[in-house]
Backbone as a printed PyTorch tensor [residue, N CA C, xyz], in Angstrom:
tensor([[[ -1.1600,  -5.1910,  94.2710],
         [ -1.0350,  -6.4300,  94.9990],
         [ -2.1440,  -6.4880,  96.0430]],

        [[ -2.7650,  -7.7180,  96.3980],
         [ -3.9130,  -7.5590,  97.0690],
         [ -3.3370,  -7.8330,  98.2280]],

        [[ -4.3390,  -7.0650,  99.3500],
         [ -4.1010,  -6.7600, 101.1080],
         [ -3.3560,  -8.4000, 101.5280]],

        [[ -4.2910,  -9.4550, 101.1590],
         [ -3.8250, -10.9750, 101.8010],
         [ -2.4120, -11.0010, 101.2970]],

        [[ -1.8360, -10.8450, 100.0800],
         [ -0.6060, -11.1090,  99.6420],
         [  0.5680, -10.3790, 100.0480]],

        [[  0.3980,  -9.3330, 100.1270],
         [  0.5300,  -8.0670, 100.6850],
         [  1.3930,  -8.5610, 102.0370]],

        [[  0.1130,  -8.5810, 102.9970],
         [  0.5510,  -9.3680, 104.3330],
         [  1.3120, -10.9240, 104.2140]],

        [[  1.1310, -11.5510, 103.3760],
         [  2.2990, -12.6830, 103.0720],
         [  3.6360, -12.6590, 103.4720]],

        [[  4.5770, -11.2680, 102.7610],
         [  5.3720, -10.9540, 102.4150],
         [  5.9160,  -9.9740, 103.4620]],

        [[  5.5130,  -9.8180, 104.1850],
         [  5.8290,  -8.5520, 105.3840],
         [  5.9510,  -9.2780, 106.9910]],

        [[  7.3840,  -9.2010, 107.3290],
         [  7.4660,  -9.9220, 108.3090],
         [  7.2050,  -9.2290, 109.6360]],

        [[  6.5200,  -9.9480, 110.6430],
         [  6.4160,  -9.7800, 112.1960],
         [  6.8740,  -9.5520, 112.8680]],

        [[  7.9790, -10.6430, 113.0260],
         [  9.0730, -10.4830, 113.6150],
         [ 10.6410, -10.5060, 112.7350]],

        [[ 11.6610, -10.5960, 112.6570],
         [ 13.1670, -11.2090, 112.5850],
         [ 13.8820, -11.4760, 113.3640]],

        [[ 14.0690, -12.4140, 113.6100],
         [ 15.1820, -12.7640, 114.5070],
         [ 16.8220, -13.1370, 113.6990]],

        [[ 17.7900, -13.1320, 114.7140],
         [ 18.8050, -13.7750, 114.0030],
         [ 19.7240, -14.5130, 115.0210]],

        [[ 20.1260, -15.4080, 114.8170],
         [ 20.9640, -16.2150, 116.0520],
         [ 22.3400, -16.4800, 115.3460]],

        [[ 23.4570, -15.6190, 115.2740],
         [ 24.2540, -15.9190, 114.6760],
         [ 25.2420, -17.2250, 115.1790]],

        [[ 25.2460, -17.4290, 116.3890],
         [ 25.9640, -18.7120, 116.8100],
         [ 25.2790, -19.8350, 115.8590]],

        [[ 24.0540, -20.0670, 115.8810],
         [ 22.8800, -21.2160, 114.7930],
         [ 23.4960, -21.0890, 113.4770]],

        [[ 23.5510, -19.9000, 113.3250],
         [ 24.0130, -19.1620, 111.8230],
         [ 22.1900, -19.3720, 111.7540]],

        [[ 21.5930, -18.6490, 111.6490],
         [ 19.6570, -19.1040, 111.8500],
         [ 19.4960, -17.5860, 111.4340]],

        [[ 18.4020, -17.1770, 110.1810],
         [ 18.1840, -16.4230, 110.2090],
         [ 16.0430, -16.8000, 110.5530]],

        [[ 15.4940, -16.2510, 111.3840],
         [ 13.7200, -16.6380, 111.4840],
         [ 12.7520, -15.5860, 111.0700]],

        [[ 12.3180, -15.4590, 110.6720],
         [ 11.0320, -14.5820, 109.9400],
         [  9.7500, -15.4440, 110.3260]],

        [[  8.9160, -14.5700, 111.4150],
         [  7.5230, -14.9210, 111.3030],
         [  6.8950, -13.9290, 110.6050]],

        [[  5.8940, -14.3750, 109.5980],
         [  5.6130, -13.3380, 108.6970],
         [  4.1280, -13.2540, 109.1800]],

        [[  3.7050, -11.7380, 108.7780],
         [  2.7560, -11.6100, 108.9870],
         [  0.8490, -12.4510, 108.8240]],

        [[  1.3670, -13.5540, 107.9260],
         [  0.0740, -14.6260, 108.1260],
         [  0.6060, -15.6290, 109.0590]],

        [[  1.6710, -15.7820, 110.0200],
         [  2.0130, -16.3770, 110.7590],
         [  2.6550, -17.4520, 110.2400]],

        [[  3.1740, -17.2710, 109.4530],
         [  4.3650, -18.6130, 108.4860],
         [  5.4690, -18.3440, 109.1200]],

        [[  5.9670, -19.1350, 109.3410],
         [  7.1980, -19.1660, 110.2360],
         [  8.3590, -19.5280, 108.4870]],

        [[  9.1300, -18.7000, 108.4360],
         [ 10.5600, -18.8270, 107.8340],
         [ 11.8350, -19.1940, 108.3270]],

        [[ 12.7060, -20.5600, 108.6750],
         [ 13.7420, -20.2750, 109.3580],
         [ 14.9800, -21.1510, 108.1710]],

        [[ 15.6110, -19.6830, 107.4640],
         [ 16.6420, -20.0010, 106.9870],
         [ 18.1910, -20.2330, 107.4820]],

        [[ 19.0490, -21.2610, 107.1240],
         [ 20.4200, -21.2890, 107.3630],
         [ 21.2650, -19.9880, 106.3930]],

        [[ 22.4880, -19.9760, 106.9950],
         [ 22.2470, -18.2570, 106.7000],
         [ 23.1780, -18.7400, 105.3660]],

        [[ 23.9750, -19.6340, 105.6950],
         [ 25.2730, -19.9590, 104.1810],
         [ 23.9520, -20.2220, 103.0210]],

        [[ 22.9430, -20.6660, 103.3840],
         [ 21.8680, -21.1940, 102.4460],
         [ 21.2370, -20.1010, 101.7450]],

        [[ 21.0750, -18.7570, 102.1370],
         [ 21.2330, -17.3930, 101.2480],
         [ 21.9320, -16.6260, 101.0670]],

        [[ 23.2520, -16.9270, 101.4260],
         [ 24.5110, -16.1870, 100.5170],
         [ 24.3250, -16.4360,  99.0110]],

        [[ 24.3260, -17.8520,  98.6720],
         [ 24.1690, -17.6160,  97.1920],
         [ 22.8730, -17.1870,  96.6650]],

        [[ 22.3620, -16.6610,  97.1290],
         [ 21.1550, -16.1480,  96.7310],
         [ 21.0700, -14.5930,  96.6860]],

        [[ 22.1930, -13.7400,  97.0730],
         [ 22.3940, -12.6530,  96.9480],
         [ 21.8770, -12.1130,  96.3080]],

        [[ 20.9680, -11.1440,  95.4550],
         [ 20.1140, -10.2160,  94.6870],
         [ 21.5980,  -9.3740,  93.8140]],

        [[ 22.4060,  -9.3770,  94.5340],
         [ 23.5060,  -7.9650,  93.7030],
         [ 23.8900,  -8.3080,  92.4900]],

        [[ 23.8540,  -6.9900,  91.1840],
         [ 24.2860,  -7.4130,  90.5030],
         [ 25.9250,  -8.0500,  90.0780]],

        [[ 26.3810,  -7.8550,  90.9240],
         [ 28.0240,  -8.3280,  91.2340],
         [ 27.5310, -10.0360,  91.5450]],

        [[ 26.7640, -10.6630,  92.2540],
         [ 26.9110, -12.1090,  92.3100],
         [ 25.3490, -12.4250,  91.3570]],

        [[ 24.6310, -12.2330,  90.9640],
         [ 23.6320, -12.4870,  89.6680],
         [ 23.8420, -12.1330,  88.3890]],

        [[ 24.9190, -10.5510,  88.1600],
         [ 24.7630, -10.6250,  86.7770],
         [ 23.5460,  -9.2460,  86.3940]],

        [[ 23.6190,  -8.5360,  85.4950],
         [ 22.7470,  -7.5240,  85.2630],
         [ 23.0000,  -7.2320,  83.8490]],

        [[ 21.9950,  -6.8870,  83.2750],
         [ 22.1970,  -6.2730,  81.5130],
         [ 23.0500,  -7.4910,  80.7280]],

        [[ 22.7460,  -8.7310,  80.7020],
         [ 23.2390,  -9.4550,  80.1940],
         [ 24.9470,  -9.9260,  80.6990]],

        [[ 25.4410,  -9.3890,  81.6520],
         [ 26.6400,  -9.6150,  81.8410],
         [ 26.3200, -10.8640,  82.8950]],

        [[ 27.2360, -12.0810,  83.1210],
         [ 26.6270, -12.8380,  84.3620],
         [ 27.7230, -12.4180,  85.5450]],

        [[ 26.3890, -12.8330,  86.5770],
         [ 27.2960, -12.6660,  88.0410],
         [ 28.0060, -13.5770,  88.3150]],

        [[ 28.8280, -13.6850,  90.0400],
         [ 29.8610, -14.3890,  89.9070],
         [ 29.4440, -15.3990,  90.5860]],

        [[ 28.2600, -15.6710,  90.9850],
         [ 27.8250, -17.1230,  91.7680],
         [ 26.6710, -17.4540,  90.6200]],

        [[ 27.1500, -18.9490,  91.0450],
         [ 26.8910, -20.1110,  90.2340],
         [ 26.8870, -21.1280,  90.6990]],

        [[ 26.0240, -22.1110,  90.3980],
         [ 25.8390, -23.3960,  90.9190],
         [ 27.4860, -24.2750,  91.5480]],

        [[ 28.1850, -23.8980,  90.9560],
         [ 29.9320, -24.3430,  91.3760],
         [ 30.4490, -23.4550,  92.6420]],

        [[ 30.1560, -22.4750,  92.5910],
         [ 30.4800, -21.3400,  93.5730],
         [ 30.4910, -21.8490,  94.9250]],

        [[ 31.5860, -21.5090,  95.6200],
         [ 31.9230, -22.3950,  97.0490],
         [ 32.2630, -21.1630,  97.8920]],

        [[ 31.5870, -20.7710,  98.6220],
         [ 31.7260, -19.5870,  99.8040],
         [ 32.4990, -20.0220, 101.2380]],

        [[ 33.4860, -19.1330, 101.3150],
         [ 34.2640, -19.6410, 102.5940],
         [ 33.4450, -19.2190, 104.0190]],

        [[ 33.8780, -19.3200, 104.9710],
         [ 33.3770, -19.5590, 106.5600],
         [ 32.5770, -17.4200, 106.5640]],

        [[ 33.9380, -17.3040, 105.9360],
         [ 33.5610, -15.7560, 106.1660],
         [ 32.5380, -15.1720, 105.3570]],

        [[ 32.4390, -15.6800, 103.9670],
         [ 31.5510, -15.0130, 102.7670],
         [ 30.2890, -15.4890, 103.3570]],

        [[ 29.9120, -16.5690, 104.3480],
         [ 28.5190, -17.4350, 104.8750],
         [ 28.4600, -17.0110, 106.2680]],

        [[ 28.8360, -16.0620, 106.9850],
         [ 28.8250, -15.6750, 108.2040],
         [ 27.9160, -14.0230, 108.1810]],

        [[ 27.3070, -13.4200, 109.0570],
         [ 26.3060, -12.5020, 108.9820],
         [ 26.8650, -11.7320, 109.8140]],

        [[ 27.1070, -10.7070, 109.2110],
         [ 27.5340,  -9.6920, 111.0040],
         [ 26.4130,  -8.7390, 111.0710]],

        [[ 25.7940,  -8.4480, 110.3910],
         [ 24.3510,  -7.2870, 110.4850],
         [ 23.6560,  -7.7240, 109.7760]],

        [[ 22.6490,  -7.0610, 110.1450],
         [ 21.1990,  -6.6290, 109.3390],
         [ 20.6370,  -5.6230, 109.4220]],

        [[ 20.4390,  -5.3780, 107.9530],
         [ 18.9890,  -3.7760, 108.2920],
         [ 18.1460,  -3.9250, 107.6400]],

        [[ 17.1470,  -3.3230, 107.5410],
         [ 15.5700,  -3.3760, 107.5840],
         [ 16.2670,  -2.0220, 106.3340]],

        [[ 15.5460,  -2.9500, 104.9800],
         [ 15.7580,  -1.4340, 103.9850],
         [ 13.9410,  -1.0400, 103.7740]],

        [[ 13.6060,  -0.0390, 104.2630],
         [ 12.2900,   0.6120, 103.7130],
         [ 11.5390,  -0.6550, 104.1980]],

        [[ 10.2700,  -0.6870, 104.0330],
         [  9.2830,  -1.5730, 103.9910],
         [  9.2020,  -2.8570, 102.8190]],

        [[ 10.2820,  -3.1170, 102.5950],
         [ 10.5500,  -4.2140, 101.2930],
         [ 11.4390,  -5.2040, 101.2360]],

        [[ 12.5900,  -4.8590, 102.2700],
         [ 13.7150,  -6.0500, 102.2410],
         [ 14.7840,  -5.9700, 103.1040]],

        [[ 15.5090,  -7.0340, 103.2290],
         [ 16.5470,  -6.6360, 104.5790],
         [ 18.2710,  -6.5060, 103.7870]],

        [[ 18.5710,  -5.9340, 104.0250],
         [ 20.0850,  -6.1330, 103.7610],
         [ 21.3400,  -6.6270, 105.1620]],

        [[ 21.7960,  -7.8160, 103.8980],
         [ 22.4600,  -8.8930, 105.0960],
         [ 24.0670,  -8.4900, 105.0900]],

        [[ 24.3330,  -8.1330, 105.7430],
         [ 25.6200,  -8.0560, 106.0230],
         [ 27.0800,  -9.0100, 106.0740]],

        [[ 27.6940,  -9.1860, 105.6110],
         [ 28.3660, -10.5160, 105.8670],
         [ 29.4840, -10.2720, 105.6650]],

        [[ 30.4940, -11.2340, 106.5470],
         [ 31.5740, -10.9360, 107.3500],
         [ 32.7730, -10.1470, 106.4860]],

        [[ 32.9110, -10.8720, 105.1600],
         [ 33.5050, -10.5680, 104.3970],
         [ 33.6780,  -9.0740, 103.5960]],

        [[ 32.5150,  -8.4280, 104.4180],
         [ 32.1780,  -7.1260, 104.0110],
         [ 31.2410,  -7.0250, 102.5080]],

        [[ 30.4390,  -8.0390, 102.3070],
         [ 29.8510,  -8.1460, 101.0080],
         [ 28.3270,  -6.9460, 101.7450]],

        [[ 27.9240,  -6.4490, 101.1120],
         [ 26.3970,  -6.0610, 101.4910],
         [ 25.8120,  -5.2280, 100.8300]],

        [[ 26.2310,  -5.4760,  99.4360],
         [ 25.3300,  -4.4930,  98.3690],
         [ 24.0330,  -5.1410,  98.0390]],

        [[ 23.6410,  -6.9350,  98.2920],
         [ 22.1820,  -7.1250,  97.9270],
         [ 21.2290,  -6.7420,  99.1670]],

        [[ 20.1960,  -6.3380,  98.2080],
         [ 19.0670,  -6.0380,  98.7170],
         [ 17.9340,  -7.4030,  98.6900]],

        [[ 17.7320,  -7.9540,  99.7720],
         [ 16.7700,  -9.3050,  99.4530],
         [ 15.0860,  -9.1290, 100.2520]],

        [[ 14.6280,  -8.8130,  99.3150],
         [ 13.4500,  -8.3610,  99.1820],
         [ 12.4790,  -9.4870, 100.3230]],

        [[ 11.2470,  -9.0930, 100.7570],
         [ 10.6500,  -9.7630, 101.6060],
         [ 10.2070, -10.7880, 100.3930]],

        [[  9.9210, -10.3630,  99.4620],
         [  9.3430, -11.3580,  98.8560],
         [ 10.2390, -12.4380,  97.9740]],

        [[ 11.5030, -12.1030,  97.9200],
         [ 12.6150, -12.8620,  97.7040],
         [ 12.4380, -14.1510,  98.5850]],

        [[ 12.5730, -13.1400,  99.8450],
         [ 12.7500, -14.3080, 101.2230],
         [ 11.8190, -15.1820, 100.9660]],

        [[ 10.6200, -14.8370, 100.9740],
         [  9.7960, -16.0470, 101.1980],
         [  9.7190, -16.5450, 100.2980]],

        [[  9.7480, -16.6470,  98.6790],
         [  9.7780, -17.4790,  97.9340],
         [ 10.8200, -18.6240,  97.8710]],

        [[ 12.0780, -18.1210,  98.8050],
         [ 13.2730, -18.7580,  99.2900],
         [ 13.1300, -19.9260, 100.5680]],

        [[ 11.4630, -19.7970, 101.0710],
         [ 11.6080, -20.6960, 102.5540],
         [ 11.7010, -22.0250, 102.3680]],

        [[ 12.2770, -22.5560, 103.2820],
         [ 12.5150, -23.8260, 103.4220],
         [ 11.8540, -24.8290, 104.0270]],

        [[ 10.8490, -24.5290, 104.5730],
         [  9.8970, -25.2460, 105.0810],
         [  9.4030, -26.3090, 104.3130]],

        [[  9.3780, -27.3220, 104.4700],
         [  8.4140, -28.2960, 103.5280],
         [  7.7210, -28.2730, 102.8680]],

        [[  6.7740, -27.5290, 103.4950],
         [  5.2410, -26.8560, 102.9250],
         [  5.6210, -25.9530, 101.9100]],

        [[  6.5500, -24.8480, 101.9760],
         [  6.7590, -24.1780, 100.5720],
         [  7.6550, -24.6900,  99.5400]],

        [[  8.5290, -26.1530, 100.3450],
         [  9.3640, -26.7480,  99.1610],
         [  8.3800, -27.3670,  98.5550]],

        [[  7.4710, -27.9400,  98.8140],
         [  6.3290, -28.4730,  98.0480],
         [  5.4640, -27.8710,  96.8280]],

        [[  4.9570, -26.8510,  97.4420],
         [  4.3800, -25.9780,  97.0870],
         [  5.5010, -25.3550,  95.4720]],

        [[  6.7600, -25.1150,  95.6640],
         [  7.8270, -24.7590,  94.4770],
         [  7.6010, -26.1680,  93.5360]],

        [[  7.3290, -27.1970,  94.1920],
         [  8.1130, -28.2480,  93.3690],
         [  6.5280, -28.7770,  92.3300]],

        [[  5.2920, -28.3610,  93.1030],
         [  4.3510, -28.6210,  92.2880],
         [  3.6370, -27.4030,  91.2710]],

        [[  4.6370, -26.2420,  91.8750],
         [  3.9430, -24.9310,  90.6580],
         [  5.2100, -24.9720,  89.5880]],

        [[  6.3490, -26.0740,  89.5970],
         [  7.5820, -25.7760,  88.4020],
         [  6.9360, -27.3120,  87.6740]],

        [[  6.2360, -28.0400,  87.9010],
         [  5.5750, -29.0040,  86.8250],
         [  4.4660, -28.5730,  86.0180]]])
């Protein structure tokens, strides 16, 4: 992976404001990331809510998460690659990769950016 991309994907800072429910990532080219946190619960990486070896996971476009399954009580910093989110419900087997995250931002500029590299 080259040095610029590299630094893409590797965040600066994290913040988290759980009253906001706000999770913020300034990443190291200075892109600001600020996700709602219910807005990556279903986005979980585990194979328990995606599915693995052909079996499917248990979230799905229908999938409705209560107050608790969308609430964050920790975070950790796994290795140099991804954070693991904690959540209230005691879920915290995904691992969501830096580069998960940012392909996940919500910013305009990268909803754009998704919506003109899937045509």
């Amino acid at each position: 992976m080259p040095d610029d991309v590299r630094a893409a994907v590797r965040p600066a800072e994290i913040e988290v404001d759980p009253e906001a429910g706000l999770l913020r990532i300034l990443w190291q080219d200075e892109h600001e990331s600020i996700y709602e946190l219910p807005a990556l619960r279903p986005h979980c990486p585990c194979a328990v809510c995606q599915g693995e070896m052909g079996i499917p996971g248990v979230v799905n476009d229908a999938t409705t998460f209560t107050q608790e399954q969308s609430t964050l009580v920790d975070i950790q910093e796994i290795g140099r690659y991804a954070l693991q989110l904690i959540w209230a419900d005691g879920h915290q087997t995904g691992y969501y990769t830096f580069t998960l995250l940012r392909s996940l931002c919500p910013c305009e500029t990268c909803r754009a950016a998704r919506a003109r590299n899937a045509q």
